[in-house]
C-alpha positions as a Markdown table, in Angstrom:
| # | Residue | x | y | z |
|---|---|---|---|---|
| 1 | Unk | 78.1 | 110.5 | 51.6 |
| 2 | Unk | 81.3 | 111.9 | 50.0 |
| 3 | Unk | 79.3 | 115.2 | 48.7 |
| 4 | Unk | 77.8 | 115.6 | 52.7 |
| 5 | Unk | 81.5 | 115.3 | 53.8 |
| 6 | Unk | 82.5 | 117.7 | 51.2 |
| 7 | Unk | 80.1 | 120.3 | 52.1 |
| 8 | Unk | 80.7 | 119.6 | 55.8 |
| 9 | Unk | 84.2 | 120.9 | 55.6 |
| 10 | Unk | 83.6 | 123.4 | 53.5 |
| 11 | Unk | 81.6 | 125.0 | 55.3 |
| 12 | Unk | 84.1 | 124.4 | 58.7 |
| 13 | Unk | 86.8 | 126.4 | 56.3 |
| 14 | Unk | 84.4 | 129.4 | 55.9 |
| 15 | Unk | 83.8 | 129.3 | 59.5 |
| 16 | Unk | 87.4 | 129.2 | 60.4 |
| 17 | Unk | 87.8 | 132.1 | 57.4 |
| 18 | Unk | 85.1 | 133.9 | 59.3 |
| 19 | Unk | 86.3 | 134.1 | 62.8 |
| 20 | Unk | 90.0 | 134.8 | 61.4 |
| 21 | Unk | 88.6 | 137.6 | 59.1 |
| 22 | Unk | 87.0 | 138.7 | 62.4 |
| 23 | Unk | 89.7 | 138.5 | 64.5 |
| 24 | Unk | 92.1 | 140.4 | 62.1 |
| 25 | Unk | 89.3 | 143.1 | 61.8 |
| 26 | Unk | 89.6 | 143.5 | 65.4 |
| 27 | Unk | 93.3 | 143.4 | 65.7 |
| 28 | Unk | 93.5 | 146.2 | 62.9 |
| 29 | Unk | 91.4 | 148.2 | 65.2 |
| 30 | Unk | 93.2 | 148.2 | 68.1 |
| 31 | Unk | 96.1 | 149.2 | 66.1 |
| 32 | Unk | 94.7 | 152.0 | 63.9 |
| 33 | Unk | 92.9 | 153.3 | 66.6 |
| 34 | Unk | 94.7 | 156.5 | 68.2 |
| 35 | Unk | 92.5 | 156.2 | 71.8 |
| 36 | Unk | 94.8 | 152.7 | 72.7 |
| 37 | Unk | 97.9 | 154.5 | 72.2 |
| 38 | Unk | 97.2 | 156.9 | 75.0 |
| 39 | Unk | 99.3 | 156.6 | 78.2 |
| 40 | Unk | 96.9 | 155.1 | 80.3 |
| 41 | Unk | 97.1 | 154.0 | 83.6 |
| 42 | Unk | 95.1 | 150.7 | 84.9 |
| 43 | Unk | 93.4 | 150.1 | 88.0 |
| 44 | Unk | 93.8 | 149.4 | 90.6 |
| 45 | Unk | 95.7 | 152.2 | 90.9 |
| 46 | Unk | 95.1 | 155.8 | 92.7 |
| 47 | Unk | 94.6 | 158.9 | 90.1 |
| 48 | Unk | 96.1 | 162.2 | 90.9 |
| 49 | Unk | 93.9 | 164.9 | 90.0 |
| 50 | Unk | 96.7 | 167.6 | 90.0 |
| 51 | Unk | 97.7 | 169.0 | 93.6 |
| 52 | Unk | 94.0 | 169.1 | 94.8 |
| 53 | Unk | 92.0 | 165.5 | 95.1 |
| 54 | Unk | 92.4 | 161.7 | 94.5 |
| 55 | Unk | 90.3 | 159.4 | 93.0 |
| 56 | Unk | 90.7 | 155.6 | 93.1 |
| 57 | Unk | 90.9 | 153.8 | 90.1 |
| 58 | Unk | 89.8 | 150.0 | 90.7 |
| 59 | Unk | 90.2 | 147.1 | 88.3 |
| 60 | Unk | 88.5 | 147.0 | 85.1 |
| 61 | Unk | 89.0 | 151.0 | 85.1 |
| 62 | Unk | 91.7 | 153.7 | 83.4 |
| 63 | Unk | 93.5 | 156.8 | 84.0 |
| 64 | Unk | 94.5 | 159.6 | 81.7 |
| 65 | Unk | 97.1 | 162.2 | 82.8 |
| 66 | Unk | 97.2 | 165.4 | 81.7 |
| 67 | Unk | 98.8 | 165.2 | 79.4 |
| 68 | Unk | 97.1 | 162.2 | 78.0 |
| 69 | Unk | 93.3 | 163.9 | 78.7 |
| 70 | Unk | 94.6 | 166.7 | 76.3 |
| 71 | Unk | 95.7 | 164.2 | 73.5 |
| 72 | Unk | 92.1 | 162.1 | 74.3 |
| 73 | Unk | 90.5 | 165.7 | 73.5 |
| 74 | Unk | 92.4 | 166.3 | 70.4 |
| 75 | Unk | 91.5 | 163.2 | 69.3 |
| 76 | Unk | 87.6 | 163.8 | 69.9 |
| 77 | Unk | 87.1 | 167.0 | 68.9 |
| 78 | Unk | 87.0 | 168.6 | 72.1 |
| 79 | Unk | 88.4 | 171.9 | 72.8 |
| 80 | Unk | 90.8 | 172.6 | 75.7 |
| 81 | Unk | 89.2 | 174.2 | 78.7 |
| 82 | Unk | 92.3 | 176.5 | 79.7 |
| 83 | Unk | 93.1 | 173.6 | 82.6 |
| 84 | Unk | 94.9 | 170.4 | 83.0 |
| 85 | Unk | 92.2 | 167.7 | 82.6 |
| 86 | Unk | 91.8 | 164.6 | 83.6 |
| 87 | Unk | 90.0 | 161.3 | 82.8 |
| 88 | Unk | 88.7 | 158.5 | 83.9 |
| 89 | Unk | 86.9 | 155.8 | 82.3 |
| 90 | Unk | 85.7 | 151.8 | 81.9 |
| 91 | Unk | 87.6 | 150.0 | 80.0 |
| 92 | Unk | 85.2 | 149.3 | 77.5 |
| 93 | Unk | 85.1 | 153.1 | 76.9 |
| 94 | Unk | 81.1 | 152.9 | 77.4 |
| 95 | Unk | 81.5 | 156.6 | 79.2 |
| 96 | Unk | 84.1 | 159.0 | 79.7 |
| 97 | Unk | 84.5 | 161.4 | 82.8 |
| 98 | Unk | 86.5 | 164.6 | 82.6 |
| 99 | Unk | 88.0 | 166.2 | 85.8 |
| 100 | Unk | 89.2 | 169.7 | 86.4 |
| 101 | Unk | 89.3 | 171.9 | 89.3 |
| 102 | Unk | 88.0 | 175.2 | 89.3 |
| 103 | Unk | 90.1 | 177.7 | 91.5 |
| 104 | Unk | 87.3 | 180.0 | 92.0 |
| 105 | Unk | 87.2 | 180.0 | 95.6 |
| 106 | Unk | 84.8 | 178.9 | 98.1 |
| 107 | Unk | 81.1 | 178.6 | 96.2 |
| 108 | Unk | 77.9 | 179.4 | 99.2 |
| 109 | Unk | 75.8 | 176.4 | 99.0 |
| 110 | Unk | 72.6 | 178.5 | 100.4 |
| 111 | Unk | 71.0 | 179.1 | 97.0 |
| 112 | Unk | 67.8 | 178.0 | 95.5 |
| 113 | Unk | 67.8 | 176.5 | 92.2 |
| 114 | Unk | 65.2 | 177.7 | 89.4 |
| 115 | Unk | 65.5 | 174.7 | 86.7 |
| 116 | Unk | 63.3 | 176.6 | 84.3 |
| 117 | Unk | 65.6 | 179.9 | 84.6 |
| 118 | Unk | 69.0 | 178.3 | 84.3 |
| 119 | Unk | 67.5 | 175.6 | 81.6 |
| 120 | Unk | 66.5 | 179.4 | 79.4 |
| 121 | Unk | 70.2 | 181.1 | 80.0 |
| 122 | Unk | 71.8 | 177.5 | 78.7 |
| 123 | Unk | 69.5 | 177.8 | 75.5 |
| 124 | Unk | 70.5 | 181.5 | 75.2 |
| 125 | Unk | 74.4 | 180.8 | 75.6 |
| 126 | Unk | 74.3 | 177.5 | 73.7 |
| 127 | Unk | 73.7 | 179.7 | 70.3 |
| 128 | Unk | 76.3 | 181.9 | 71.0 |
| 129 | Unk | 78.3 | 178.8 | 71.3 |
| 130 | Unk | 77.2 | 177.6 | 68.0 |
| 131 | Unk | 78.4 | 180.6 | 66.4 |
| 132 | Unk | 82.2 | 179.5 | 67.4 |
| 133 | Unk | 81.4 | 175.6 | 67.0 |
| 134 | Unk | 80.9 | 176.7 | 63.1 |
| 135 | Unk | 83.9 | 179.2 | 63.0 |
| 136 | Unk | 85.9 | 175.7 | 64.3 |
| 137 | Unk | 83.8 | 173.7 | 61.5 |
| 138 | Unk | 82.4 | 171.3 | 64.1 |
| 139 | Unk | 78.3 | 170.8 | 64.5 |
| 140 | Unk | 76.0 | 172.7 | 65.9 |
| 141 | Unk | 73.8 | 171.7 | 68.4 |
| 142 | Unk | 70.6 | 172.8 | 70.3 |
| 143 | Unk | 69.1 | 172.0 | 73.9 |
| 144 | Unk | 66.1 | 169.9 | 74.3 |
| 145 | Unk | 66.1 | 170.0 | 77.7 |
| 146 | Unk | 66.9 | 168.7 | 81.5 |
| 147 | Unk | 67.5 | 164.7 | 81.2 |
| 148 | Unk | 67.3 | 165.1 | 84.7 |
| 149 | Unk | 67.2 | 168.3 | 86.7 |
| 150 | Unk | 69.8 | 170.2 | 89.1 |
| 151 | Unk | 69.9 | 169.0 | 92.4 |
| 152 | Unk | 72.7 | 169.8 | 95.4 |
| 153 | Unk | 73.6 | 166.6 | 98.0 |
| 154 | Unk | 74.6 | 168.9 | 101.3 |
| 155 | Unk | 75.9 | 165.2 | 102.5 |
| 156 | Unk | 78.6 | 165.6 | 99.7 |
| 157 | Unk | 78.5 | 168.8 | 98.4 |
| 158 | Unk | 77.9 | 167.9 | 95.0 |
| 159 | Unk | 75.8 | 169.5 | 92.5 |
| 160 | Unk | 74.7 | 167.6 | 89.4 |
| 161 | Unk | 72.5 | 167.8 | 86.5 |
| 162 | Unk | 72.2 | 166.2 | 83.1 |
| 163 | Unk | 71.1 | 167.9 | 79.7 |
| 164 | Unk | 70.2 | 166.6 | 76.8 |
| 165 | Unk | 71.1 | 168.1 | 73.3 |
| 166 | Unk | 70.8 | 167.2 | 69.2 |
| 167 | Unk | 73.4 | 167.5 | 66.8 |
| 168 | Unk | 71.8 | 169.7 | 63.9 |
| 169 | Unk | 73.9 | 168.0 | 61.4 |
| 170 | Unk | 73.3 | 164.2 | 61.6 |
| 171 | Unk | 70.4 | 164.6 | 64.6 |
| 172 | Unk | 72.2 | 162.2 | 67.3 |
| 173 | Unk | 71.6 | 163.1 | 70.7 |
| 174 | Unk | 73.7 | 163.3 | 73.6 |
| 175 | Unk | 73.8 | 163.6 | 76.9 |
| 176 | Unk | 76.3 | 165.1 | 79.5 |
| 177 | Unk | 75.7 | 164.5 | 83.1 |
| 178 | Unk | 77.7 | 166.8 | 85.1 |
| 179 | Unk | 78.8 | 167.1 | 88.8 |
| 180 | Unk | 80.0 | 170.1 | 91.2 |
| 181 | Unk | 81.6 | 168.4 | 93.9 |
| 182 | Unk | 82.9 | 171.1 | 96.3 |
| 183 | Unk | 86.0 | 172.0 | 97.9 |
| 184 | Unk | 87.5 | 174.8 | 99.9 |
| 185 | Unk | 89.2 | 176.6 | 97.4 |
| 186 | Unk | 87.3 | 175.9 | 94.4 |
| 187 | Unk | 85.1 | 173.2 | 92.6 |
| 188 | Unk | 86.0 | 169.8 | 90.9 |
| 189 | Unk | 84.1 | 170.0 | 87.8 |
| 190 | Unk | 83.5 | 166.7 | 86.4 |
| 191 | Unk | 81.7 | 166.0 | 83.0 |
| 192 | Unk | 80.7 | 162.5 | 82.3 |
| 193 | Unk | 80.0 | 161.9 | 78.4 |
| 194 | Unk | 77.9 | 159.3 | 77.5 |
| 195 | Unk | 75.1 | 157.9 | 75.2 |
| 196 | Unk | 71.9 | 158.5 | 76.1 |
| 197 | Unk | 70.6 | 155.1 | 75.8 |
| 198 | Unk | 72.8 | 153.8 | 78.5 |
| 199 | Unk | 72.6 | 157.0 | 80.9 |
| 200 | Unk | 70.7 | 155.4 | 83.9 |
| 201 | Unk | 73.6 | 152.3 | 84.0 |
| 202 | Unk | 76.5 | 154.7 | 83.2 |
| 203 | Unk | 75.9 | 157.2 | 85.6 |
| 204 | Unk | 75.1 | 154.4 | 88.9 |
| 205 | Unk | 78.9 | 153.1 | 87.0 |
| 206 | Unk | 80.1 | 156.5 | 87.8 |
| 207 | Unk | 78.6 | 157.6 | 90.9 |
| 208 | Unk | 79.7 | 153.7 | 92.3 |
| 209 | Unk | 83.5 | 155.8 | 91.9 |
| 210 | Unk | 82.3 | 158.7 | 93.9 |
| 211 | Unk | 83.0 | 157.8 | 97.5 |
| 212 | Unk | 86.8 | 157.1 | 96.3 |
| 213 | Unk | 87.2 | 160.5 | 95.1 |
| 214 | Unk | 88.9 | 162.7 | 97.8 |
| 215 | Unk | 89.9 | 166.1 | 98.6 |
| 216 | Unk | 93.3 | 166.7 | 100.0 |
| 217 | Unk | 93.9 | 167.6 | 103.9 |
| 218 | Unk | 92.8 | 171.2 | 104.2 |
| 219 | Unk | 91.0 | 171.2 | 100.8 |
| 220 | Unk | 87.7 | 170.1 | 101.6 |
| 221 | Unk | 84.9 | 172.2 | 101.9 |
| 222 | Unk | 84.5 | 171.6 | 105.7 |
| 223 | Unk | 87.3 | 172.7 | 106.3 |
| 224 | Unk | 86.4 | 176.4 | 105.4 |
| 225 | Unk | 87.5 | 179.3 | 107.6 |
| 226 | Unk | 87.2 | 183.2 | 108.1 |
| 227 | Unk | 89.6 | 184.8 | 105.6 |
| 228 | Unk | 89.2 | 182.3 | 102.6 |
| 229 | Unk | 88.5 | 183.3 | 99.4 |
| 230 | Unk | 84.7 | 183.5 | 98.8 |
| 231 | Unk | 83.6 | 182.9 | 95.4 |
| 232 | Unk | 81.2 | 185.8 | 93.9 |
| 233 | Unk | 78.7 | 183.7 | 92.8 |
| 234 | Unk | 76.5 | 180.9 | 93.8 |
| 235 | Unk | 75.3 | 176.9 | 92.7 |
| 236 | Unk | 73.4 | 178.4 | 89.8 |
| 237 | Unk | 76.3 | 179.9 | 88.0 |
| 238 | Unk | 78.2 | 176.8 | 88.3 |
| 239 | Unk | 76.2 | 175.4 | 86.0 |
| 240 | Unk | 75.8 | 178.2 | 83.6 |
| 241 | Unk | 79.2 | 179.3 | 83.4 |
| 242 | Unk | 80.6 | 180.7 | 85.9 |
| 243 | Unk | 82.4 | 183.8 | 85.8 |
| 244 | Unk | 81.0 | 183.9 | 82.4 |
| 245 | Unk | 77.8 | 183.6 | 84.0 |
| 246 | Unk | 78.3 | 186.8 | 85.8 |
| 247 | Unk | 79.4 | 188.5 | 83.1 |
| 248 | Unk | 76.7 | 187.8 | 80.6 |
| 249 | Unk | 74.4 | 189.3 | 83.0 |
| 250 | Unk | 75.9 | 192.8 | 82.4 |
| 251 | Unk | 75.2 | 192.0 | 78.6 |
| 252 | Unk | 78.3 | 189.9 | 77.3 |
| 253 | Unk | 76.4 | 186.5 | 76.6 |
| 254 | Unk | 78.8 | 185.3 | 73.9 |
| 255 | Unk | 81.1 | 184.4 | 77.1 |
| 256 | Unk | 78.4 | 181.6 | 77.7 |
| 257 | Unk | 78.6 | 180.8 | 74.6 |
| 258 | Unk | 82.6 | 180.3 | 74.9 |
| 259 | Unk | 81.6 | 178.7 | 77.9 |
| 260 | Unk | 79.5 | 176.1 | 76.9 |
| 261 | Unk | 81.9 | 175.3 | 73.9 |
| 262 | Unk | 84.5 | 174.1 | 76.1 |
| 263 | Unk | 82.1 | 172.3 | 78.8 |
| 264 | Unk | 80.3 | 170.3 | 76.1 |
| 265 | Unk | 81.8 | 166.9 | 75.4 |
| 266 | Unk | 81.0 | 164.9 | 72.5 |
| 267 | Unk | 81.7 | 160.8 | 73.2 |
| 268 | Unk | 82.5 | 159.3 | 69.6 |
| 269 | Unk | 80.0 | 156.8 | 68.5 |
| 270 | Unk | 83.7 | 155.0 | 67.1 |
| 271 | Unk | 85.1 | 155.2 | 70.4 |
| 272 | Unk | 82.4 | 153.0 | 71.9 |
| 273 | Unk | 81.9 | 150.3 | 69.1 |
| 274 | Unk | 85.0 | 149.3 | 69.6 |
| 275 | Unk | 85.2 | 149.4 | 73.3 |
| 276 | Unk | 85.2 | 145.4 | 73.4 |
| 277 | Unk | 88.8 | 145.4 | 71.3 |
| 278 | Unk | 90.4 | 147.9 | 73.5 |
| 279 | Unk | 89.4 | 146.1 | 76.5 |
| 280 | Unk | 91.5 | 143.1 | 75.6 |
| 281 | Unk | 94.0 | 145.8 | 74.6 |
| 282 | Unk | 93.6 | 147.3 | 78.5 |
| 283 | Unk | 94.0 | 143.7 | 80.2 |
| 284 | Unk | 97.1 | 142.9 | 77.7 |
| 285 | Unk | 99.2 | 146.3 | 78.4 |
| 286 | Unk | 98.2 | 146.0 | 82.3 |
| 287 | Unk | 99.3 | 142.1 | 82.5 |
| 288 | Unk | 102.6 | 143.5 | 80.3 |
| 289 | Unk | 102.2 | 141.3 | 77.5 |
| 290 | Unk | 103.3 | 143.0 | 73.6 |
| 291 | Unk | 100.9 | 145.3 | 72.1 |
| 292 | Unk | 100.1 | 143.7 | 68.7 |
């Protein structure tokens, strides 16, 4: 009886060790972990997507500045787009959306879409772009094709798409869902990274956000008149760069390629594992308790 009793607590004291050991491995990291130092701003609360639009923010949601979207994309690996960014995010860090608008005027939403064309000029550009992912000694990657194709919501205005792509070094795949969501002046060009195992419940998670997104008074694109900037090209060249887009056609590619460097976001496979941590981290800093 003694021995059973012995054993019995013996193996409580490993179970308590356990969970400590656990807990400590957790604590550690939150607190090595550069992402949870970010200034980040917890719902409910209204994100200001520089002078342009609004999004709200609800509970169990965060908000990165600026300033802190450029430090987030530092710490990932991801190069600056020449524009203030911004983010927005769960608070389990299961998918990451990137704002920034476009000043490229008003974009004609009267074209029709050729998924096979645009899918061969994102191939094209994407190795040009691998040619300055190596000269920044990141992975390259290639283009396996549409997870979903493009499609345009006249309700909304929104473009989106979805392509999925491999890392040539380690072979993981990844997926980037983007929207158009048009304006007046320009475009709100959002990129959501994510894995693509959880695509389907990550993107309904985003596009739940959607309807409190908002252009400002005498931004949105209704509100078009006579005399307004017109952008020179179309929905396909939103998706395929752009002004670059134009560009490559009169033979300068690599501006693709540039182009898809900086659209391309790569969600860390660290960032998510330990998206359960910093969400006790989120709920501590927003109820204004001591970060350990």
């Amino acid at each position: 009886m003694r021995h059973c009793t012995i054993l019995l607590a013996g193996v409580f004291l490993l179970s308590i060790t356990g969970l400590a050991l656990a807990q400590d491995h957790e604590a550690r990291a939150e607190e090595q972990s550069p992402f949870a130092e970010l200034p980040w701003e917890f719902g409910p609360t209204t994100g200001k997507l520089g002078g342009r639009a609004t999004i709200d923010v609800p509970e169990g949601y965060a908000f990165l500045d600026a300033q802190g979207a450029a430090r987030f994309n530092e710490i990932a690996e991801n190069p600056p787009t020449g524009a203030d960014e911004y983010i927005v995010a769960p608070t389990d860090l299961h998918w990451v959306a990137f704002f920034h608008f476009n000043e490229v005027g008003y974009v004609k939403d009267d074209e029709k879409l050729d998924p096979d064309d645009i899918l061969s000029s994102i191939r094209e550009g994407t190795e040009a772009a691998n040619i300055e992912r190596e000269k920044r000694g990141w992975d390259t990657m290639k283009i396996l094709g549409w997870s979903f194709k493009p499609q345009y919501d006249q309700q909304i205005n929104a473009l989106e798409w979805a392509i999925l792509a491999q890392m040539d070094r380690d072979g993981g795949q990844l997926i980037n869902y983007n929207t158009r969501l048009l304006g007046r002046r320009g475009v709100m060009e959002v990129v959501v990274a994510t894995d693509p195992q959880t695509l389907e419940a990550s993107i309904a998670n985003f596009k739940a956000l959607v309807p409190g997104y908002e252009f400002g008074a005498g931004d949105r694109y209704a509100e078009f008149r006579e005399g307004d900037r017109v952008a020179e090209y179309g929905l396909a060249a939103l998706i395929t760069g752009g002004a670059a887009a134009v560009a490559a056609k009169k033979g300068w590619l690599a501006a693709i390629g540039v182009f898809l460097v900086k659209m391309w976001k790569v969600l860390l496979i660290g960032l998510v594992a330990v998206g359960a941590s910093f969400r006790k981290f989120f709920k501590r800093d927003r109820d204004g308790d001591p970060k350990p």
